[in-house]
C-alpha positions as CSV (number, residue, x, y, z in Angstrom):
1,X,22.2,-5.6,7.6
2,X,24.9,-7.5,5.3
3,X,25.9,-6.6,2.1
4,X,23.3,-9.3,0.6
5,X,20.5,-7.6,2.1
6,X,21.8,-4.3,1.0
7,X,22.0,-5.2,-2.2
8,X,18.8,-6.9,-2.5
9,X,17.3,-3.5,-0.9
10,X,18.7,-1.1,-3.8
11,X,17.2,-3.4,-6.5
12,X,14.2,-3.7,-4.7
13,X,13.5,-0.1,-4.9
14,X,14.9,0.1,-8.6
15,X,13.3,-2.1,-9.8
16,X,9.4,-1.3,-8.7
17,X,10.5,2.0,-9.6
18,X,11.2,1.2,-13.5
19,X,8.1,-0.9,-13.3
20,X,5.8,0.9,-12.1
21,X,7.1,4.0,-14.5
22,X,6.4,1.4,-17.6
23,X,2.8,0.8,-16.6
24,X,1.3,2.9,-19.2
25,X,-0.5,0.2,-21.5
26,X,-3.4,-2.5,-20.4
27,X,-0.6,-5.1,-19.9
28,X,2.8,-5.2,-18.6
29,X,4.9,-7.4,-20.4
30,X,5.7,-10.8,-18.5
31,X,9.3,-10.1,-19.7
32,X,8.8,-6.7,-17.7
33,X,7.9,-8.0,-14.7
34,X,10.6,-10.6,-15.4
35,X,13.4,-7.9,-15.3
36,X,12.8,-6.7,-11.4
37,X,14.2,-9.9,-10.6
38,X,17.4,-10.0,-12.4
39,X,20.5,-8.4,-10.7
40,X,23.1,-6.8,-11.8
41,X,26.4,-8.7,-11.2
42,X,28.4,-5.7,-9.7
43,X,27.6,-3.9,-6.7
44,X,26.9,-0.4,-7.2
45,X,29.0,2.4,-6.2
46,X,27.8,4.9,-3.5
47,X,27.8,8.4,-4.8
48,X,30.5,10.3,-3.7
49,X,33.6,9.6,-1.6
50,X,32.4,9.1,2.1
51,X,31.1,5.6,2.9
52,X,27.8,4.9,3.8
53,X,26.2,2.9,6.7
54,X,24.0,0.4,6.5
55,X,21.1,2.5,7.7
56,X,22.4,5.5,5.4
57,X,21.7,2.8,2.1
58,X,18.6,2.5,3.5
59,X,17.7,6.0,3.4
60,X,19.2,6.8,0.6
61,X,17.4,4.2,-1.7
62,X,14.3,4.8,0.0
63,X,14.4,8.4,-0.7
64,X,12.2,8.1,-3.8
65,X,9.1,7.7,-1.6
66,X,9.6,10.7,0.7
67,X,7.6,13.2,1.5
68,X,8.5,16.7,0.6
69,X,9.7,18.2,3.9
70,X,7.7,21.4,2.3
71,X,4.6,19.5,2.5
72,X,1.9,20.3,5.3
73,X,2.5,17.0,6.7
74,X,5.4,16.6,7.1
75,X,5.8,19.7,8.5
76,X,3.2,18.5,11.0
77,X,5.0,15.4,11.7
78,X,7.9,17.6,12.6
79,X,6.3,18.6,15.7
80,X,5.6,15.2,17.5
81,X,9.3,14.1,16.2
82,X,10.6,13.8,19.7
83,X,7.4,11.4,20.8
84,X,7.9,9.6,17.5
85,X,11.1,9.1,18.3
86,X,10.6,7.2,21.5
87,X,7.9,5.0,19.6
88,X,4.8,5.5,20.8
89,X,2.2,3.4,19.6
90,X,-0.2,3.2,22.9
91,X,-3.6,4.3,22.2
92,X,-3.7,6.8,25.2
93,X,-0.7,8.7,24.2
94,X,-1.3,9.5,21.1
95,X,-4.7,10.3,22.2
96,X,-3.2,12.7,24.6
97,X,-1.8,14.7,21.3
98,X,-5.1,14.7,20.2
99,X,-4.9,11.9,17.4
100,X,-8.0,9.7,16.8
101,X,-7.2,5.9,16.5
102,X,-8.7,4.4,13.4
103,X,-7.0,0.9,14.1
104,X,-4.9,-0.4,17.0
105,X,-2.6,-3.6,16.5
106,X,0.2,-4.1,18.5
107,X,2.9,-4.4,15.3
108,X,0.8,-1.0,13.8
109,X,-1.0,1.8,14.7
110,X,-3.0,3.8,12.0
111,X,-4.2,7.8,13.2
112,X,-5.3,10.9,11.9
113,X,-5.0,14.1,13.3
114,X,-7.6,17.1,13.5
115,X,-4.7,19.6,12.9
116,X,-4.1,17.8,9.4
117,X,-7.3,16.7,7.9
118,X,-7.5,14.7,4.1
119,X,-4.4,12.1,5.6
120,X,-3.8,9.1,7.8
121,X,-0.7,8.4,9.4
122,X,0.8,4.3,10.4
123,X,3.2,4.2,13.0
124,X,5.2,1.1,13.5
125,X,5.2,-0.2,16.8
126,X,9.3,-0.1,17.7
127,X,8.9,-2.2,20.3
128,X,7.1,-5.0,17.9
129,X,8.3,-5.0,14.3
130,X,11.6,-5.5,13.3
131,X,12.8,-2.3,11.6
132,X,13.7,-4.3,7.8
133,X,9.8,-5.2,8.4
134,X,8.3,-1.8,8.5
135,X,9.8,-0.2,5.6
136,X,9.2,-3.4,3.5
137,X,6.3,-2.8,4.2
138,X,5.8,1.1,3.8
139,X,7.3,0.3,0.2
140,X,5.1,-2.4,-0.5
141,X,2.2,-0.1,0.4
142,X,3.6,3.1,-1.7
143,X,4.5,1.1,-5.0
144,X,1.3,-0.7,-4.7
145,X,-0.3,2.3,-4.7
146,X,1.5,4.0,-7.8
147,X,1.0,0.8,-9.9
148,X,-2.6,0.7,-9.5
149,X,-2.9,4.5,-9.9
150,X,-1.5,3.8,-12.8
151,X,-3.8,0.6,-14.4
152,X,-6.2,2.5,-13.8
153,X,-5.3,5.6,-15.7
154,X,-4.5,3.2,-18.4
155,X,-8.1,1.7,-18.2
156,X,-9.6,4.8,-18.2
157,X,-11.5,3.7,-15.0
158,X,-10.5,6.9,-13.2
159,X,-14.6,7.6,-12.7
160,X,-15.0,4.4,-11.0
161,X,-11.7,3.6,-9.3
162,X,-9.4,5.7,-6.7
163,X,-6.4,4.9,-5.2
164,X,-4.9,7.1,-2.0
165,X,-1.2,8.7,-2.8
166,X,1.5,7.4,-0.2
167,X,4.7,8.7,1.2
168,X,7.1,7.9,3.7
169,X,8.0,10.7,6.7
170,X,12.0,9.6,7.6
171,X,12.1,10.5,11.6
172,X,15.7,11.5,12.9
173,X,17.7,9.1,14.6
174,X,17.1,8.7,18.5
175,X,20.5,8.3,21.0
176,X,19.1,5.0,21.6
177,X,18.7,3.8,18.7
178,X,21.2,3.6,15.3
179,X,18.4,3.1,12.8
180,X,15.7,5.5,10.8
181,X,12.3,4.7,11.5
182,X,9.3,5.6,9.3
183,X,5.9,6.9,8.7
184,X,3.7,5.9,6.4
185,X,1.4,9.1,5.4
186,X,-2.1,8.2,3.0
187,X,-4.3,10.3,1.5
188,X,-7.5,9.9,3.4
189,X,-10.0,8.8,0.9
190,X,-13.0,9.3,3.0
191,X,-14.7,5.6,3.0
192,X,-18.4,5.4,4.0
193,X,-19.0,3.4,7.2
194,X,-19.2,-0.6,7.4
195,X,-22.8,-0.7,7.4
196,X,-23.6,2.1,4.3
197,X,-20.2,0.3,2.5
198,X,-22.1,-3.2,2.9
199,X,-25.4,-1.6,1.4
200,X,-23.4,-0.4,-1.4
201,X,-21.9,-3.8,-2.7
202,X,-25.3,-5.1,-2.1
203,X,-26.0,-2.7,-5.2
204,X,-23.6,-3.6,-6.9
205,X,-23.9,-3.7,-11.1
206,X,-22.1,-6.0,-13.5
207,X,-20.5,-3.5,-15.5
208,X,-18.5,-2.2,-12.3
209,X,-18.0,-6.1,-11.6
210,X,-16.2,-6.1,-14.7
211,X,-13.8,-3.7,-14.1
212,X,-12.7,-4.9,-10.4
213,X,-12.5,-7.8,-12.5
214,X,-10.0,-6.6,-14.4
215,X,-8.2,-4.5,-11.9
216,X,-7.9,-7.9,-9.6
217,X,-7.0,-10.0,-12.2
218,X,-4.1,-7.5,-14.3
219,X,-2.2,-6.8,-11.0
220,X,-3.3,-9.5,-9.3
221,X,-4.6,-8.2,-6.4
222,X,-6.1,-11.3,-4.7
223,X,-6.3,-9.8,-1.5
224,X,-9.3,-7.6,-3.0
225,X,-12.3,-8.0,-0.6
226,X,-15.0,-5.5,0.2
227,X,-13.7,-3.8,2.9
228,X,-10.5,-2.9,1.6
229,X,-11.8,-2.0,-1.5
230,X,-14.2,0.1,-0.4
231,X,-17.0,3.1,-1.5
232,X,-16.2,6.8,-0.5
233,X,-17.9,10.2,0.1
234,X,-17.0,10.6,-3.9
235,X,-19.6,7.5,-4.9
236,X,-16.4,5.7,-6.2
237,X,-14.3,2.6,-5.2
238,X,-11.3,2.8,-3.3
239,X,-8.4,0.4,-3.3
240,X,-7.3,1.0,0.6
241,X,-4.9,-1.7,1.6
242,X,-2.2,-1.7,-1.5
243,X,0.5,-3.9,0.4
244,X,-0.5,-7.5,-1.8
245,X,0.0,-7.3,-5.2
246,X,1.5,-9.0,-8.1
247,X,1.3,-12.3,-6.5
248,X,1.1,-15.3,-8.3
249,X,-1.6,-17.9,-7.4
250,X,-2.4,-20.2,-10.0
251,X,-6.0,-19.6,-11.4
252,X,-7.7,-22.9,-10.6
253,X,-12.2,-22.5,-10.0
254,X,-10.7,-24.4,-6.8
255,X,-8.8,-21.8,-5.5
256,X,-11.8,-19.9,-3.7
257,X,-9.1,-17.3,-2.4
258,X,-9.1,-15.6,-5.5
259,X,-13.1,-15.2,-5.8
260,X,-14.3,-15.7,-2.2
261,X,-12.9,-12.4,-1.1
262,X,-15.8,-10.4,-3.0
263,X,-18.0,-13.0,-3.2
264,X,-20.2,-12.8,0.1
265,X,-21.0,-8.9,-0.4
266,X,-22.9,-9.2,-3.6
267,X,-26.7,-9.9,-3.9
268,X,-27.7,-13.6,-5.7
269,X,-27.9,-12.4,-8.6
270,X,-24.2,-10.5,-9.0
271,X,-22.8,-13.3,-6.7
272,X,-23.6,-15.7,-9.8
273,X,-22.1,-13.2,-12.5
274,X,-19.1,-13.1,-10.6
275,X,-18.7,-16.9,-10.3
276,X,-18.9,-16.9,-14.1
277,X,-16.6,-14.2,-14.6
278,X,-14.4,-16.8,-13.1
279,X,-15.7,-19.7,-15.3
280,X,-17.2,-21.1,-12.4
281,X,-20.9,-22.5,-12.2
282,X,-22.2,-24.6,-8.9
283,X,-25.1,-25.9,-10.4
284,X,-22.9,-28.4,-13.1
């Protein structure tokens, strides 16, 4: 990693940090969201006298989103280190250590354990993704997460909206390899299956239209669809998948990304509401 990249990776985690911690109103300011984009022109200072390595910036300016080691996870983690360590992602491994597979792709691999119920665990394939991929993407997840646990405390929508907590679990360095790899732990938020989650939309009312309305619209979450935003055990609505947010697609009827996502899991009769939440109306 070059100096360019290491830069960019400090303000990167700065930066969400400072914007997510300003998220405590009904709109963030464009000239906030401006600000995560301008760089200071001197390089910051390591602390202390020793230098660091590439992978020890990394670490160190992820650090924010670790894990307690105290926590009950990570010290569950800390027993499969070694097997961690040598990246395992096959299915009939980690079956063998008696995790249940919730989804297998060959860049990811998302588990839970018995031994640790209430959290899910995402293991980057090694072999797969390269290693600036998988904690861009771990961070994406976590600050996603804390900004829209946040909108929707400032909403007040916390009885119709949840959001599942995120963390990252730093795995030791193998021989092999001269880089930290990570873990992305989640809250499990207990979704109902496909079928009772589809039955659920079906019933869907325009008041709670409104609000996803709101929540899709303030952080721009585009990639909003119904099964990542999904009922639970609790009768509310969880956002799942935090990785897209804050992307900027212009707001054009045309665009049928930005309402075609939710579109096809409502009834007729919320399916048109939702269009004209959107200013749109097929019969003109």
């Amino acid at each position: 990693m070059n100096s360019k990249k290491i830069k960019k990776l400090i303000y990167f985690s700065l930066g969400w940090l400072s914007l997510i911690n300003s998220v405590n109103s009904d709109i963030i300011s464009l000239e906030q969201k401006k600000s995560f984009y301008r760089f200071p022109k001197k390089n910051p200072k390591p602390p202390g006298d020793t230098p660091l390595s590439h992978d020890g910036f990394v670490r160190l300016f992820l650090s924010p989103f670790f894990i307690s080691p105290h926590h009950p996870t990570a010290v569950f983690l800390k027993s499969f280190e070694k097997q961690f360590m040598e990246g395992i992602c096959q299915p009939d491994l980690l079956t063998t250590y008696g995790f249940e597979i919730l989804k297998d792709h060959y860049l990811r691999t998302v588990v839970k354990h018995p031994a640790i119920p209430g959290y899910i665990f995402k293991i980057a394939c090694q072999g797969h993704i390269p290693h600036e991929t998988h904690y861009n993407e771990w961070t994406m997840r976590i600050t996603g997460s804390q900004t829209i646990e946040a909108s929707i405390k400032a909403f007040s929508f916390e009885d119709i909206f949840s959001v599942p907590k995120k963390w990252l679990y730093p795995l030791p360095k193998s021989n092999s390899l001269n880089e930290t790899w990570y873990i992305l732990i989640a809250e499990d938020m207990y979704p109902l299956f496909d079928k009772e989650n589809v039955k659920q939309w079906k019933q869907m009312d325009a008041s709670t239209l409104d609000k996803i309305f709101k929540m899709v619209c303030h952080l721009k979450l585009w990639d909003t669809h119904f099964q990542n935003l999904v009922f639970t055990e609790t009768g509310k609505l969880a956002f799942v998948d935090t990785k897209h947010w804050g992307t900027y697609k212009p707001l054009f009827a045309s665009n049928e990304w930005l309402w075609n996502r939710i579109y096809p899991a409502l009834n007729t009769e919320m399916q048109a509401y939702w269009l004209s939440l959107w200013g749109i109306n097929f019969s003109d």
